[in-house]
N, C-alpha and C positions, 0 to 999 in steps of 0.2 A: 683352967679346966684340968684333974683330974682323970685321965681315961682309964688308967689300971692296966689291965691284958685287951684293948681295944684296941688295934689297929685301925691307925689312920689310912681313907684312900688317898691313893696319887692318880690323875689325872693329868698327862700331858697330850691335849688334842693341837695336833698339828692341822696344817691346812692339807697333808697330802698322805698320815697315818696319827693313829691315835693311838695310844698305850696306857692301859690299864692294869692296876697292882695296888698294893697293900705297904704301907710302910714299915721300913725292916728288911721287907726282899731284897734279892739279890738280881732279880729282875722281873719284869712286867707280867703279869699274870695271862693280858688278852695285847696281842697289836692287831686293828684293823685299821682298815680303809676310810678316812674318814670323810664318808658320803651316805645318802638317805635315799633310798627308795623308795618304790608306794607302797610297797608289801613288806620291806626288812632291812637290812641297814650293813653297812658295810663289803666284806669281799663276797658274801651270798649276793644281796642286791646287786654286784656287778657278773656274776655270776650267772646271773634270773635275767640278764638283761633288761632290766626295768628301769624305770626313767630316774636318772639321779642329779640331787641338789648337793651341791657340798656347802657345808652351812659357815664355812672361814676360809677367807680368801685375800691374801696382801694385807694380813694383820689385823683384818676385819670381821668380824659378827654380819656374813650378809644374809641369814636367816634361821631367824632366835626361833621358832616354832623347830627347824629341824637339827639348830644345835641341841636344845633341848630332847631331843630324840635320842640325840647320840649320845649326851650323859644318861637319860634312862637305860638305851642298852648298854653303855659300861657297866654303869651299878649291877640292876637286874637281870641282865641275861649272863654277861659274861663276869663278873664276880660276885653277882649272886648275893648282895647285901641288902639291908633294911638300913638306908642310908640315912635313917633319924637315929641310931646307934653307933655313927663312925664317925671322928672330924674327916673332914675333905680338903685337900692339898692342891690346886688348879696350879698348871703350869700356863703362864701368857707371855704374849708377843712382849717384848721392851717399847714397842710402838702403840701396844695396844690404850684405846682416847680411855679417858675419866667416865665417860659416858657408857661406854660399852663394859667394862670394870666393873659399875656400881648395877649396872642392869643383868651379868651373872650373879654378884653378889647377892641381888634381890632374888633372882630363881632358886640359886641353894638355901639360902633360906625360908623362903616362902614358898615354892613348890617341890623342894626333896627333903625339909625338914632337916636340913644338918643342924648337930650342935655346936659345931665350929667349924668355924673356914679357916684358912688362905690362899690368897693367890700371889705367888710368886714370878715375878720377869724368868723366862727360859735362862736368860745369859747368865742369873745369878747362882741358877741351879745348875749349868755346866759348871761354873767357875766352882761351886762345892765340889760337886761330882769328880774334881777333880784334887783335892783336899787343898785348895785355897778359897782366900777372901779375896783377891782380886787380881784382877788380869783383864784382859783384851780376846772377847769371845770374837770366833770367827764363826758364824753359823751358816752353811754352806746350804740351799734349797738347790730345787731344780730350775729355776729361772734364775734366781738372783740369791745375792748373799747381803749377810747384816753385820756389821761391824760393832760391836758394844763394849764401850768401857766398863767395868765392875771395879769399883775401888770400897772395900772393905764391905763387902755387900748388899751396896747398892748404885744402878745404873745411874749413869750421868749421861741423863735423857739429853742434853744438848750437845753433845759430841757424838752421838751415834749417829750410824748413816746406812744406808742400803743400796747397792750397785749391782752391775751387773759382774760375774765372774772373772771378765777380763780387764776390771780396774782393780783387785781389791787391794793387790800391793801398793798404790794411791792408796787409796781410803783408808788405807791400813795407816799409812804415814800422815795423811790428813786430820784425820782423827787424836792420833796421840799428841801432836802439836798442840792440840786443846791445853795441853798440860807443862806443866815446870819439868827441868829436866830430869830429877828424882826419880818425877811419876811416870814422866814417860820412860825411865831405863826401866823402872817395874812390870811395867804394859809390856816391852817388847821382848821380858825375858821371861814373861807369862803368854804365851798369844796360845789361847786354847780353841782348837778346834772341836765342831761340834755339826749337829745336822743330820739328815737323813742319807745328805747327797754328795757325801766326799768321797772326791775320786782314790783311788789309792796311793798315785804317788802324789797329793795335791801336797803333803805339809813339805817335800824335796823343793818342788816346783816355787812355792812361795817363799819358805827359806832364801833361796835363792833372789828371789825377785824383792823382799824386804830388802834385806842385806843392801840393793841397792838403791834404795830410796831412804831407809834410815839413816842417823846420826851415825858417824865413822868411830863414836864411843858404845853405842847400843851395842849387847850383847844379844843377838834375836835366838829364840828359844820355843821352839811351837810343841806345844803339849796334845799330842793323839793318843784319845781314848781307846781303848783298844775294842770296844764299840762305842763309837760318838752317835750312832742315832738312839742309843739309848742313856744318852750322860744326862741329860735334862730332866728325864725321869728318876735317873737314879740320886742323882741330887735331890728329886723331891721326897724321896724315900728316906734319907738322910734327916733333911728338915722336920720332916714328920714325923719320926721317930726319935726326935732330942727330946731328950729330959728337960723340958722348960715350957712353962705354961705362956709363957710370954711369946709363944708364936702364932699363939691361936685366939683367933676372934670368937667371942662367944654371940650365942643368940642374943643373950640380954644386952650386948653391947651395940648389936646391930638394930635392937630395938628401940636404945637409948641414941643410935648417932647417926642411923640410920644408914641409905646403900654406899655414903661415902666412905664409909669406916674404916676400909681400906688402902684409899687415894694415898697418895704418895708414900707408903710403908716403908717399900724397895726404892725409892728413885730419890737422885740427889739432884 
């Protein structure tokens, strides 16, 4: 696909804010709250005190009528596009099922009319965001955290893990075991943080706590965005903005291969 002077959208909905922008930026055009009222959507509806659904929750789609709410007011209210004129860029969970994947896949194309998708794993758009192809995402949330391998750009869905914040130096080391020891000195001198919910001194704190559960050859190395709750997005601005048609799904391909067109893109 040919866009020309068309910017592509980036959409990274989290389960606890959403970030909306144009590809190219330098950063997010709209971040809200990402919940559904009965009357409007985001930090007004919590605002309005009115009753609210959050439609992603622990990696899941748990109500597609008000996800779709929440991409309409991305598009329309707050960047204001005719979103059958833009490709669209989805930022997703690295856990997010095949099921839940192809059933966004089917709404942008059949209810927001895009002429090309992607949807990319968050970890892969940190690990850009941070001008590599692969490393060891640390994604920090408010309950728990997700550990993901990225190796040359794309998850290796079987060694990722999700804990609670006081194991991750574990799962940190759990995790790279999955791999020869190459890969793993690559992982540990790539560990990139990312997330909404890192504390300030977490990457000291973990440094720290790695150092003692890693290989006494590892060189551990944690890479802080100097805003990580907005690295995932910025990476999807990246992606969207390359000069290569080979990133984007077109309609006609989604109509020839249908919602799964996407399944396994990103994931090794």
């Amino acid at each position: 696909m040919s866009d020309g002077d068309v910017q592509g959208l980036v959409i990274d909905a989290g389960s606890f804010r959403t970030r909306a922008g144009f590809a190219g930026d330098d950063a997010p055009r709209s971040v809200f709250r990402t919940v559904i009222g009965s009357r409007s959507v985001g930090d007004e509806a919590i605002q309005n005190n009115e009753p609210l659904v959050n439609p992603l929750q622990n990696s899941s789609v748990t109500n597609w009528d008000a996800l779709e709410k929440l991409y309409r007011h991305a598009f329309y209210h707050e960047l204001k596009v005719a979103t059958e004129e833009h490709p669209i860029l989805l930022a997703e969970s690295p856990f997010t099922s095949d099921a839940d994947r192809e059933k966004t896949v089917q709404m942008m194309f059949e209810n927001f009319n895009a002429p090309a998708l992607n949807i990319v794993p968050d970890a892969v758009l940190a690990v850009y965001a941070s001008n590599r192809t692969t490393g060891l995402v640390i994604d920090v949330g408010y309950e728990y955290a997700r550990v993901v391998p990225v190796i040359e750009g794309r998850c290796v869905a079987e060694a990722r893990a999700q804990v609670e914040l006081g194991d991750l130096s574990f799962a940190i080391s759990n995790v790279a075991q999955n791999f020869d020891e190459s890969v793993q000195a690559t992982l540990y001198s790539n560990i990139i943080l990312s997330g909404a919910n890192p504390d300030p001194g977490l990457a000291d704190q973990l440094h720290n706590a790695i150092v003692n559960v890693a290989p006494e050859s590892a060189s551990v190395n944690i890479v802080e965005p100097a805003h990580p709750e907005y690295s995932v997005w910025l990476g999807g601005t990246i992606v969207a903005a390359a000069d290569s048609q080979g990133i984007w799904v077109s309609k006609q391909q989604y109509d020839e291969d249908g919602a799964r067109v996407l399944n396994g893109k990103y994931y090794a």
